[in-house]
C-alpha positions in Angstrom: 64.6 10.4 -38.1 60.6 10.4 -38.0 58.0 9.9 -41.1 54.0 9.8 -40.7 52.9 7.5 -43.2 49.9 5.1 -43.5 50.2 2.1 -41.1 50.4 -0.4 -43.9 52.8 1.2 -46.2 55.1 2.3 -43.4 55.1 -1.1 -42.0 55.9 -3.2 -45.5 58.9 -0.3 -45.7 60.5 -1.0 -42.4 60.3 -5.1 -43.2 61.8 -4.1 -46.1 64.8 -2.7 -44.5 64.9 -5.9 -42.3 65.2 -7.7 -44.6 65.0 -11.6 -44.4 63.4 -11.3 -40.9 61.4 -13.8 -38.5 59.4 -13.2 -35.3 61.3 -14.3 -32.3 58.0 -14.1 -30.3 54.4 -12.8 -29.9 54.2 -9.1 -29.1 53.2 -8.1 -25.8 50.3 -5.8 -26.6 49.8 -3.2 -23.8 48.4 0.2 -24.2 44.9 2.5 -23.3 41.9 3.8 -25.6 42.5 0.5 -28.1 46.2 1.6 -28.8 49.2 -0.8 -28.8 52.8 0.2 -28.1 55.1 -2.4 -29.5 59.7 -2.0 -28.3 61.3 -3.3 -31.3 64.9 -4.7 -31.0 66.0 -5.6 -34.7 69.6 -7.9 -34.2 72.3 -7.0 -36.9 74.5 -10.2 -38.0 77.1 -10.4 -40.6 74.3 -11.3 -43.5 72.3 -8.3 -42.5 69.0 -7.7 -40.3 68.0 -11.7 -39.3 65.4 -11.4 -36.5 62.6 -9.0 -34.6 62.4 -9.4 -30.8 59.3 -7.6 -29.7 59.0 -6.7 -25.9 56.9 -4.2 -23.9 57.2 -0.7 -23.3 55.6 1.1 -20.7 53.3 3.6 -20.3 50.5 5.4 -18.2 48.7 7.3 -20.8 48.4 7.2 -24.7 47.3 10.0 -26.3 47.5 11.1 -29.9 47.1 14.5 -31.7 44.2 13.7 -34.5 46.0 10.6 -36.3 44.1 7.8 -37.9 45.8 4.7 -38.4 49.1 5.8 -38.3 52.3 4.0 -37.8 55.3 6.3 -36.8 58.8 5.1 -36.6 61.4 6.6 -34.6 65.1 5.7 -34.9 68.1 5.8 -32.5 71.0 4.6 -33.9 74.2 4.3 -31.5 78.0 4.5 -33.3 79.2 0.7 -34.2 81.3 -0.8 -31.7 79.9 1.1 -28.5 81.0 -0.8 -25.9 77.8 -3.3 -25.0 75.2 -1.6 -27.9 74.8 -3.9 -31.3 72.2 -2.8 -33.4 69.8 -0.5 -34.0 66.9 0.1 -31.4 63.2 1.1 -33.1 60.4 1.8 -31.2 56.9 0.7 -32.9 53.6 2.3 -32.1 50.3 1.0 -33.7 46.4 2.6 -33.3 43.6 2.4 -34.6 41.5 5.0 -32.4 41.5 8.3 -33.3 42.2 10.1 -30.4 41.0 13.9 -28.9 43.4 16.4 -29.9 45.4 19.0 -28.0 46.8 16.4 -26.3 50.2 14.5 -25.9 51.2 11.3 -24.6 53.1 10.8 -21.1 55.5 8.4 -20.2 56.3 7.7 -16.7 59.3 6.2 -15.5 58.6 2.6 -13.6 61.0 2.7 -11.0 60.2 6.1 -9.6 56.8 6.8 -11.6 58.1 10.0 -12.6 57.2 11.9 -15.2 60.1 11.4 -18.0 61.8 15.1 -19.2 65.2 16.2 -21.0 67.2 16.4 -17.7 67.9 14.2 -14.6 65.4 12.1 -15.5 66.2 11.2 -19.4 64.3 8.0 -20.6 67.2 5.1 -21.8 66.7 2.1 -23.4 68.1 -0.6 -22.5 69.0 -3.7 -24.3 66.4 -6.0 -23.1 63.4 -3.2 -24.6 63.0 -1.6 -21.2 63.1 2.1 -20.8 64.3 3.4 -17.2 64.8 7.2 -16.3 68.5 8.1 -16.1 68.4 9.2 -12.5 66.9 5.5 -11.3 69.5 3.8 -13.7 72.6 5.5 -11.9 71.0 4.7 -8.3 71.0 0.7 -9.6 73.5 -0.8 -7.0 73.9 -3.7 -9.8 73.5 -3.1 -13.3 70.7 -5.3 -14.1 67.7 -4.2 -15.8 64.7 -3.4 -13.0 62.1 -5.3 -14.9 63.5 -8.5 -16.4 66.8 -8.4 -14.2 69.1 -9.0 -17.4 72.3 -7.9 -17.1 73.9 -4.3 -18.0 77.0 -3.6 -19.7 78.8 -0.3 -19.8 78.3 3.1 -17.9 74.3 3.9 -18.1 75.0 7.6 -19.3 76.2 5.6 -22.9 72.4 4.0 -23.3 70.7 5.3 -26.3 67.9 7.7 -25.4 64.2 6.6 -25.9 63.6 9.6 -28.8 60.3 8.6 -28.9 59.4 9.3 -25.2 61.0 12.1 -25.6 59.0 13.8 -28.4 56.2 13.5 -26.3 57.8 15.0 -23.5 58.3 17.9 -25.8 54.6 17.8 -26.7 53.8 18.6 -23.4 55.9 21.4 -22.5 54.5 23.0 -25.7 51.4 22.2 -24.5 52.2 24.0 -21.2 53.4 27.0 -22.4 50.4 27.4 -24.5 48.5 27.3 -21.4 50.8 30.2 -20.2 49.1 32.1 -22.2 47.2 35.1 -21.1 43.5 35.5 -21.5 41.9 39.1 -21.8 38.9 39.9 -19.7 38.4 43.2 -21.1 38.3 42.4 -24.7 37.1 38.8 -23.8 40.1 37.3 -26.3 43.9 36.0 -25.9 45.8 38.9 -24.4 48.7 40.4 -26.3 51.4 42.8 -25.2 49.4 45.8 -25.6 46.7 44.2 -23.7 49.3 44.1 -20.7 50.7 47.8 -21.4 47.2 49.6 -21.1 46.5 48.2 -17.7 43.7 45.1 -18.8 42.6 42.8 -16.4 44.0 39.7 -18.0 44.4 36.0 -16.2 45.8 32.3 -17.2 43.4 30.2 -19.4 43.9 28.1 -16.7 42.2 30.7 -14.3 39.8 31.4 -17.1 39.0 27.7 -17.7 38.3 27.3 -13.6 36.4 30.6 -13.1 33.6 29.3 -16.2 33.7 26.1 -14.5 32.7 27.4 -10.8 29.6 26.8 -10.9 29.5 23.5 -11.7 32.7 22.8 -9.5 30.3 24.5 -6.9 27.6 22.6 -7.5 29.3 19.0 -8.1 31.0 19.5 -4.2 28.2 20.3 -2.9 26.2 17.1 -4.2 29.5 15.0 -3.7 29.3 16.3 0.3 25.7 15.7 0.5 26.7 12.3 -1.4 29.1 11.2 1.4 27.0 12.6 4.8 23.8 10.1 3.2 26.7 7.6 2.7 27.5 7.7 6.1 24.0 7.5 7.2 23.2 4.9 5.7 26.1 3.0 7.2 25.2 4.0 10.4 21.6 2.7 9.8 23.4 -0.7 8.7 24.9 -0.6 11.9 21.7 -0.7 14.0 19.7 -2.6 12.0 22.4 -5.4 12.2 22.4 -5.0 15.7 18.9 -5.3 15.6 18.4 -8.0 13.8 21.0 -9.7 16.0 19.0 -9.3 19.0 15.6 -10.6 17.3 17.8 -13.5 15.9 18.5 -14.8 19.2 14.9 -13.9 20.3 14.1 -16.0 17.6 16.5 -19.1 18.7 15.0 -19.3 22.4 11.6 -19.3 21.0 11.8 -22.2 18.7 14.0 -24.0 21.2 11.1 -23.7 23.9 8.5 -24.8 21.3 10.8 -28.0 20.5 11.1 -28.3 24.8 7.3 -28.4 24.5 6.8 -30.5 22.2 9.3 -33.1 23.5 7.3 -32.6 27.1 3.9 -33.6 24.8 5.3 -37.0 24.2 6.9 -37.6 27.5 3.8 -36.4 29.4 5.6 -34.1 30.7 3.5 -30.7 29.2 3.4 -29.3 33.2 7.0 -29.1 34.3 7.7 -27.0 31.0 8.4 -23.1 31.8 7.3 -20.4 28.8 9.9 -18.5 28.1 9.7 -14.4 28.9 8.8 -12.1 26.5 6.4 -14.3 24.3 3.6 -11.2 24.5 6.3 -8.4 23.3 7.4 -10.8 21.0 3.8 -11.2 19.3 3.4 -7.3 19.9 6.4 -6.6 17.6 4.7 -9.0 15.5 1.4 -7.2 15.0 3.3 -3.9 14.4 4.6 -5.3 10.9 1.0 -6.5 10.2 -0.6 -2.6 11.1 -1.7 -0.1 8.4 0.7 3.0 9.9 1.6 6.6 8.4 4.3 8.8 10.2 3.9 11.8 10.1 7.2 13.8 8.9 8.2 17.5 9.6 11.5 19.0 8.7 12.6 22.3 9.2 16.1 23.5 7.9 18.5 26.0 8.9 16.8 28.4 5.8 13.8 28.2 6.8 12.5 25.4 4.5 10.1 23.2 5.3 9.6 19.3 4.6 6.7 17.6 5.1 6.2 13.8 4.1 3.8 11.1 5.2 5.8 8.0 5.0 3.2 5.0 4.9 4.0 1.3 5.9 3.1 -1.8 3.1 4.6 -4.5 2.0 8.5 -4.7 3.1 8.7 -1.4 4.3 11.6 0.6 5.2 9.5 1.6 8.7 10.2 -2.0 9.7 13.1 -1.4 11.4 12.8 1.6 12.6 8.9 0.5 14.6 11.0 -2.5 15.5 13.7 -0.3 16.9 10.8 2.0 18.8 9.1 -0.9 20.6 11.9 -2.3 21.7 13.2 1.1 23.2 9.7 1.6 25.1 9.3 4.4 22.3 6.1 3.0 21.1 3.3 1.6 23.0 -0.4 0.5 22.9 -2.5 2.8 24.0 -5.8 2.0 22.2 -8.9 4.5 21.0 -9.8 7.2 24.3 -12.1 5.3 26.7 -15.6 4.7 25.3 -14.6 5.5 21.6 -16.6 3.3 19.4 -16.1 2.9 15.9 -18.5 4.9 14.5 -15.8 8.1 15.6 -14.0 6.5 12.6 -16.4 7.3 10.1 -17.8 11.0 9.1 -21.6 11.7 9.4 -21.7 11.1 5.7 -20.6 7.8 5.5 -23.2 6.6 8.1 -26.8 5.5 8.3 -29.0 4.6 10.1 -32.3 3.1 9.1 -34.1 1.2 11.6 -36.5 3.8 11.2 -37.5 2.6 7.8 -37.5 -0.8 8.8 -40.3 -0.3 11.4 -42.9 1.4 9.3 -46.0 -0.6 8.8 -46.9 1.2 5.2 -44.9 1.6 2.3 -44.4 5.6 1.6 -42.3 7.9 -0.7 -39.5 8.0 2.0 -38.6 4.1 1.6 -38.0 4.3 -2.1 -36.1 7.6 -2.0 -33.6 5.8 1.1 -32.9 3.4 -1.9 -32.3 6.1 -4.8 -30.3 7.9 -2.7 -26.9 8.7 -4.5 -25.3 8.9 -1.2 -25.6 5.3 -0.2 -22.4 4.5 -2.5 -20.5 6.5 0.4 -22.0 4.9 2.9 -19.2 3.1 5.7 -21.2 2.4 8.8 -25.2 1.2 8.0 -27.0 0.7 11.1 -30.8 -0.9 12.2 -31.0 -2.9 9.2 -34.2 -5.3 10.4 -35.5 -7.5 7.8 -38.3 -9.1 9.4 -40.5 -6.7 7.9 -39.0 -5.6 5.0 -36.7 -8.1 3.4 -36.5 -7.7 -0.1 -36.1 -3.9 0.7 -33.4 -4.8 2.9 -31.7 -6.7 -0.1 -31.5 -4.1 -2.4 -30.6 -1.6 0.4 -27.7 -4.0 1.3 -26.5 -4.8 -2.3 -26.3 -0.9 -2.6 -24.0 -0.2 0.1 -22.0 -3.9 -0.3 -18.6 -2.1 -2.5 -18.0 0.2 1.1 -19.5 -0.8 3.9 -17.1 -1.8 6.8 -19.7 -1.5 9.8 -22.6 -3.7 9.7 -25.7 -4.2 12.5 -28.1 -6.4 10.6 -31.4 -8.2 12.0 -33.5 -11.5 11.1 -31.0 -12.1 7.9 -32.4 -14.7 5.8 -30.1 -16.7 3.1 -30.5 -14.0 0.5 -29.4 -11.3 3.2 -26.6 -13.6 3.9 -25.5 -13.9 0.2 -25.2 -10.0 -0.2 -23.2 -9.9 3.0 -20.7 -12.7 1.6 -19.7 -10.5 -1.1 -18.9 -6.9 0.8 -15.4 -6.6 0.2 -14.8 -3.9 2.7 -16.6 -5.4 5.9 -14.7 -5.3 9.1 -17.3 -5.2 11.8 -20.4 -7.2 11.4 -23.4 -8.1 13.8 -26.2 -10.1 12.6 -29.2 -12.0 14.0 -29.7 -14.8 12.1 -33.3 -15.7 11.3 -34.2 -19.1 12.0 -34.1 -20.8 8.1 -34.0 -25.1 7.3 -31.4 -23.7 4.3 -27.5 -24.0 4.8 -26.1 -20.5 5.4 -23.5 -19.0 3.5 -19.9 -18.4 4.3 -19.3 -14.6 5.8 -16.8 -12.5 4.9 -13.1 -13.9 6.0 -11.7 -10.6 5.9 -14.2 -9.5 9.5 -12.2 -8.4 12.3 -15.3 -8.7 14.7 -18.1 -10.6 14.6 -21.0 -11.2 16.9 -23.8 -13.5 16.0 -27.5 -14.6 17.3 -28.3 -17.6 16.7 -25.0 -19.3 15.5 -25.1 -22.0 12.8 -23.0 -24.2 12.9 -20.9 -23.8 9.4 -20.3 -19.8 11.1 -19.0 -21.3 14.0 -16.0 -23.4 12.1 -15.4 -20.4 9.8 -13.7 -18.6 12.8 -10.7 -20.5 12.2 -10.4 -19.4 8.4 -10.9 -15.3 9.7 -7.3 -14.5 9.5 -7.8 -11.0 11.1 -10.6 -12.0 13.7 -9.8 -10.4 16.9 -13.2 -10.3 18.5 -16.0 -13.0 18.5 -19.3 -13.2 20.3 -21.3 -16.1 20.0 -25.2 -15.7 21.1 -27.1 -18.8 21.4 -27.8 -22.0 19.2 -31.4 -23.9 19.3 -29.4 -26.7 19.2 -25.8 -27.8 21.6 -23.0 -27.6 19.2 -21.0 -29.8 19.2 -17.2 -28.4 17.8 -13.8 -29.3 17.7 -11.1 -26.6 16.5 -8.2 -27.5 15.1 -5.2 -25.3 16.0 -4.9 -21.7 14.2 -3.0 -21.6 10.6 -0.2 -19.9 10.1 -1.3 -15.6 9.8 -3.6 -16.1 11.9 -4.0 -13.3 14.3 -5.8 -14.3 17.0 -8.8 -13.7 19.0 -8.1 -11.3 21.7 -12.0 -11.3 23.4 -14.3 -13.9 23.3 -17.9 -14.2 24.7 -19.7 -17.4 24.4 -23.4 -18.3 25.1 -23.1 -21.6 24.3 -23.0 -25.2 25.1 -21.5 -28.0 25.6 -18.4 -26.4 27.3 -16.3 -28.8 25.5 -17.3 -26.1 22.1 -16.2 -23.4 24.1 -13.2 -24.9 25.7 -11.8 -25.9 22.3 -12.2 -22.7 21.0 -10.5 -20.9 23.6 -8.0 -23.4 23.5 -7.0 -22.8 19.9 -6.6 -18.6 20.9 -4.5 -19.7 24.0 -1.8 -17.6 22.6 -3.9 -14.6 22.2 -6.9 -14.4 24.3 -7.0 -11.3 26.5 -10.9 -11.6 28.0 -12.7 -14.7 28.0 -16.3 -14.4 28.7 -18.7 -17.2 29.3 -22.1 -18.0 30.3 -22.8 -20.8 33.2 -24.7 -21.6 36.3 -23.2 -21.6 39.5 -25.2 -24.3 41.4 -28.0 -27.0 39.6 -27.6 -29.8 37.7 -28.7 -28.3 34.5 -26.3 -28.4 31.3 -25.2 -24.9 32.2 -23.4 -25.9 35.5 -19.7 -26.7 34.3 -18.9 -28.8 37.4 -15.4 -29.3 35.6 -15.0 -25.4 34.1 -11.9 -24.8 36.4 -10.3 -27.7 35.6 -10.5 -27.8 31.7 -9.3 -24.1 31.5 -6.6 -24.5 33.6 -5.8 -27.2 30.6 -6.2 -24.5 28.0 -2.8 -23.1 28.5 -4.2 -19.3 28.3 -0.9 -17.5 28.6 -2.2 -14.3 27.5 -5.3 -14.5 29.7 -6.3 -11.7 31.8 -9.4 -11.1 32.6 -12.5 -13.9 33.1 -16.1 -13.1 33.2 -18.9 -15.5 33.9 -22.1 -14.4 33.1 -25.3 -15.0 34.8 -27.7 -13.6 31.8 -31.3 -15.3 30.9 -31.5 -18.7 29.4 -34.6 -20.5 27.7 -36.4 -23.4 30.0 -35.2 -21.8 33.5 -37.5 -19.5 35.8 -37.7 -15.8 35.2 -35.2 -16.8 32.1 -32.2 -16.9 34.6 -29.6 -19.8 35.1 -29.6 -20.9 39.0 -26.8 -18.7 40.5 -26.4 -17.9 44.3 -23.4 -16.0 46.1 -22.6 -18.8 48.5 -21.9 -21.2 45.7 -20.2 -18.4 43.5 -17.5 -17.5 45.4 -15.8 -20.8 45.4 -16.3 -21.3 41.4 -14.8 -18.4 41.1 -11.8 -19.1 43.7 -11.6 -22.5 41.9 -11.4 -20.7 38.0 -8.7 -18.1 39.7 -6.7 -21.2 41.4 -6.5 -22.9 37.9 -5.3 -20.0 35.7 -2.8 -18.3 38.3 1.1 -19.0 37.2 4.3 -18.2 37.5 7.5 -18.0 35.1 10.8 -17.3 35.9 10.4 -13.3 36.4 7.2 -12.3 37.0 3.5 -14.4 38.7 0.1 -14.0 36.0 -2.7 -13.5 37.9 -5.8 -13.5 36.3 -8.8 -11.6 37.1 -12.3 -13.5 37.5 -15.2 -11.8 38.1 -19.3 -12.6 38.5 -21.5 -10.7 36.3 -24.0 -10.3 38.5 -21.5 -10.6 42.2 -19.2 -7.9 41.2 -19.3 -4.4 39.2 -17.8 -5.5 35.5 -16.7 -3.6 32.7 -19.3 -3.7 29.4 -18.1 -5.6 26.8 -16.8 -3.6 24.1 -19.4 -2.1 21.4 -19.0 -3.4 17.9 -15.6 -2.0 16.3 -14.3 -0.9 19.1 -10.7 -2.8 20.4 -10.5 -0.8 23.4 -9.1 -2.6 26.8 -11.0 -1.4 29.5 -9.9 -2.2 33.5 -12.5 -2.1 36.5 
């Protein structure tokens, strides 16, 4: 017997036919989509219905037709004095969603997970609440219930059926056969007999449902197969950058226990014994790479026909990271600098430079001065070039203060303080060369961001500042009317490193400090000096203080033999019988060996032996013999 009433009224009716009832227990609440199912044992004494045991009945799936707030009560009642059976079993089902229709509920069975139906595999209650399929319950080697192991009594054929499960079970096979139905493609409706007599081209809703679908069963494949091969990728790419970052891990270990080795030998005295461990340049190398503005050109091509094109640019933590890491480590990737004698200028168009030491020179004001300065182009100017102010300053000023927002290249003569203060101020210089005019003011800072710099006669405040030039990779420092007197401190942390250095000053201690301070990166070391006298210019000791430099990336040495103030003809003393053994000495002092490979560093006489120029300003070009 089944009735559909409101929840609330059905359930005061069915206490009502309990009776004087009490809860045994708490209801094991279990269910999908916010519904409840709820196995009701009411117990029969002699005074009438006395007490509810609730327990749990399961389920896979609950699915209503459109119901809302129903409570439906299905009744099996078994004949009095069946052997093991007392009472009257009630299943309860309570929900408060209101479900999608069409659909009907399905009950599995939780021994087998089969699907229950109206043959082999029947769904029974037992007395504990359970419901088992009849097949599993006659395949029971002991009759006890699968779930709570209570004990059965009696053959399992006598069990009550689980009416209940099986109106659902009938909801479904209606629910099949009405998918039996035939759809016809002809007259785009349901098919009927006379539909299939005239020879229409008819097909399962099924079919009909899966051929309107295709498309978007095409297209969802597809994406899903993509989904998996970038899946896989990706793992793949997880594999090798783990293995990667393995590999710079342990890099990473041997150079921090060398720098503690070093530092222990520092306070033992001990700084000469200790080996540098191999690999320190590729290590700084990889380094740099991270530091480098890069774009990677892309070019894909695919079977089709299509083409892909992409520039993918490095900033920040980029995803090129591992993949340039990967590259240098493979030999993939290399240095190989600008094409020999490329200077910077090749960077910039014909548009974005100027050159105006033309200007500069006239004696006379005229026309052509003032239209240099109203000229819209200087805002695109990059590279500015013979900018003497010893004529001309307060020109020069406004000339400078129009290029300042994009400028990078700067050659700039007899700057005075308020040239200086323009300069401070250019957000874009790189390259900078400037002759200071001799001035009793302080100088201004210049710009930290330079990458080279080369300065005529250096104050002193320019010559700490090096140290604060994070990106400094190239110095020259011409001349002082004064000995300057400097002590650098070591390099702070992103510091890059100065790579080439040329110094015309004294004492040696100045230059011998700085160079010190770059001993990690310092490629070319040039320096002026005498090779015989006893003026200040004649480092008796150079040999041995730069064999106490610990230049590790050192490879090439240059003294110079240019003019000096105070000597005759403006040249220091210098004579090939007492050059050849400072040089011997300076090569003795710097030549090492680790445990692989011997440095040997090259030392050459500017005026003994055929040198490579220094490179021009902006150019970072490495140039052998």
């Amino acid at each position: 017997m089944a009735t559909s009433v409101p929840a609330h009224q059905a359930l005061k009716c069915f206490l009502r036919r309990c009776k004087r009832t009490t809860v045994h227990r708490e209801a094991d609440i279990i269910g999908h989509n916010g519904g409840a199912v709820l196995l009701v044992r009411a117990v029969a004494t002699d005074d009438g219905w006395k007490r509810l045991v609730f327990s749990r009945c399961d389920c896979d799936c609950l699915v209503w037709q459109s119901r809302r707030c129903n409570l439906k009560v299905v009744t099996a009642d078994r004949p009095r004095g069946a052997p093991g059976h007392q009472g009257l079993f009630v299943a309860v089902i309570l929900t408060a969603v209101l479900f999608s229709s069409g659909v009907a509920m399905s009950l599995r069975c939780n021994i087998c997970l089969e699907r229950f139906d109206n043959g082999e595999r029947l769904p029974k209650c037992l007395p504990c609440g359970h419901t088992e399929c009849l097949k599993c319950l006659k395949e029971l080697t002991n009759l006890r219930c699968p779930e709570c192991r209570r004990e059965l009594v009696g053959p399992v054929d006598a069990l009550p059926n689980n009416y209940f499960a099986l109106s659902f079970v009938v909801e479904r096979e209606q629910q099949k056969r009405a998918d039996l139905r035939l759809w016809c493609q002809d007259d785009g409706k349901l098919a009927t007999d006379e539909c299939v007599d005239l020879g229409h081209s008819v097909c399962t809703l099924r079919k009909l449902r899966s051929e309107q679908a295709a498309p978007r069963l095409q297209q969802l494949e597809s994406a899903a197969s993509g989904a998996r091969e970038v899946v896989q990728a990706l793992r793949d790419a997880e594999l090798a950058v783990q293995a990667e970052l393995q590999q710079w891990q342990g890099r990473l270990r041997d150079a921090e226990r060398a720098l503690r080795r070093l530092l222990a030998a520092i306070e033992d005295g001990t700084v000469s014994e200790t080996a540098q461990p191999d690999g320190l340049e590729e290590l700084q190398d990889a380094a740099s790479l991270l530091q480098l503005e890069c774009t990677l050109p892309v070019q894909l091509r695919a079977e089709d026909g299509t083409l892909w094109e992409a520039g993918l640019q490095q900033g920040g933590r980029s995803l090129l990271h591992p993949l340039l890491l990967h590259l240098h480590r493979s030999g993939a990737i290399a240095k190989v600098g600008k094409p020999k004698d490329v200077a910077a200028s090749d960077d910039f168009s014909p548009a974005e430079c100027r050159d105006v030491s033309e200007y500069c020179a006239r004696e006379d004001h005229s026309q052509e001065t003032d239209d240099v300065l109203r000229d819209p182009h200087l805002d695109k100017v990059k590279k500015l070039n013979g900018v003497d102010c010893k004529k001309r300053p307060s020109w020069c000023k406004v000339l400078l203060q129009r290029v300042a927002p994009r400028v990078e290249w700067l050659c700039l003569s007899f700057a005075l303080r308020e040239h200086l203060d323009v300069i401070h101020d250019m957000p874009e210089l790189r390259f900078l060369y400037v002759l200071m005019a001799k001035c009793s003011t302080v100088a201004p800072d210049l710009p930290l961001q330079l990458e080279e710099l080369m300065v005529v006669n250096v104050p002193k405040q320019h010559l700490q500042s090096v140290q604060r030039m994070p990106n400094l990779r190239k110095l020259t420092l011409d001349w002082s009317s004064l000995p300057l007197a400097v002590a650098f401190p070591p390099l702070p942390p992103g510091h890059r490193g100065l790579q080439w250095l040329q110094v015309y000053l004294r004492p040696v201690s100045t230059v011998l400090s700085l160079a010190k301070a770059h001993a990690a990166t310092l490629q070319e070391l040039r320096i002026l000096c005498a090779s015989e006298g006893d003026s200040p210019w004649h480092f008796e000791d150079l040999a041995e203080e730069l064999g106490r430099c610990g230049l590790v990336a050192l490879r090439r040495v240059v003294l110079l033999r240019g003019g000096a103030p105070g000597f005759p003809d403006n040249k220091l003393p210098h004579g090939k019988e007492s050059c050849r053994p400072q040089k011997h000495a300076v090569w003795d002092s710097l030549v090492a060996a680790d445990s692989k490979a011997v440095r040997v560093v090259t030392v050459l006489c500017w005026e003994c032996d055929k040198c490579p120029p220094f490179p021009k300003l902006g150019n970072f070009t490495w140039q052998e013999k």
